[in-house]
N, C-alpha and C positions, 0 to 999 in steps of 0.2 A: 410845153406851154405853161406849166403849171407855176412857174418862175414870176411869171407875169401876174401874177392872183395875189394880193395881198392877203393873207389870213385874218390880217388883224381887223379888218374894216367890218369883218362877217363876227364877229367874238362879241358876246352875250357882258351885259351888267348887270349887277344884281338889280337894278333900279326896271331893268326888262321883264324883271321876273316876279315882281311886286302884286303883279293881279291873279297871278299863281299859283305863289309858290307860299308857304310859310318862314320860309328861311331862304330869301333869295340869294345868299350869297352864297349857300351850298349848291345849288341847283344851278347858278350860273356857272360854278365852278365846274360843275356835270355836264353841262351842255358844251363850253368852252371846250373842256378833256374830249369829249366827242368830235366836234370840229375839229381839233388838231388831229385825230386819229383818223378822221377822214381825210383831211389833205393829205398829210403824211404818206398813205399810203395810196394815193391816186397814182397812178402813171404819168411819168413824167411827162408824154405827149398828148396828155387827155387835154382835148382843145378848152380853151379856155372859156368859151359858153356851155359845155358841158360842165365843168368845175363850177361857177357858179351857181348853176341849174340845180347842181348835187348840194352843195350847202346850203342853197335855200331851202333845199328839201328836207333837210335835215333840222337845219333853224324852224322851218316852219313844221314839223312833225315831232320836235320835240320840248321844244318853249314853252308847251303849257302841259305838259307829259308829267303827273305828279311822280310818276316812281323813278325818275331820271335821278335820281338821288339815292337811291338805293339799289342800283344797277352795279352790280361789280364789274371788275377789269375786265375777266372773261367773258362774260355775257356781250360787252361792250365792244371789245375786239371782233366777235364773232356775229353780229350785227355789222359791223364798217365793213365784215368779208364777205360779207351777202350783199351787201348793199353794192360794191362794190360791184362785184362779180353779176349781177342782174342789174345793171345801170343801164338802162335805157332813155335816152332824151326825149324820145316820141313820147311815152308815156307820159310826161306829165311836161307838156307844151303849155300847158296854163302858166307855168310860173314864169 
């Protein structure tokens, strides 16, 4: 279902990141590299209310996150596989 998600409607502007960030165009750039390594690696049958559920989770836990800009690859890869792999929707029904 994941076909169905546009990626791009959820992707961060520097103009987002302005109450932030000091350099909103790098941090959007951080947050966006994020979002696409979350999709990317989602399961391609992950229904599509959970896919959204996940990137809000993500937008919303990371958008005002100052060190998201100083997060390497690794770090970053190995956060989307946790995140992943512990993804529960019940958990956070609020969003």
């Amino acid at each position: 279902m994941k076909y169905l998600v546009d990626i791009h409607v959820v992707l961060s502007t520097p103009e987002d990141m302005l109450d932030y960030h000091s350099d909103p165009v790098d941090a959007s750039d951080s947050l966006n590299t994020l979002l696409h390594l979350v999709y990317d690696k989602m399961d391609e049958d992950m229904p599509v209310e959970s896919i959204e559920k996940c990137l809000h989770y993500c937008w919303e836990t990371w958008v005002n996150e100052p060190q998201i800009v100083e997060i390497d690859d690794d770090d970053l890869h190995d956060w989307v596989d946790h995140l992943l792999t512990s993804w529960d929707d019940t958990l956070i029904d609020e969003l």
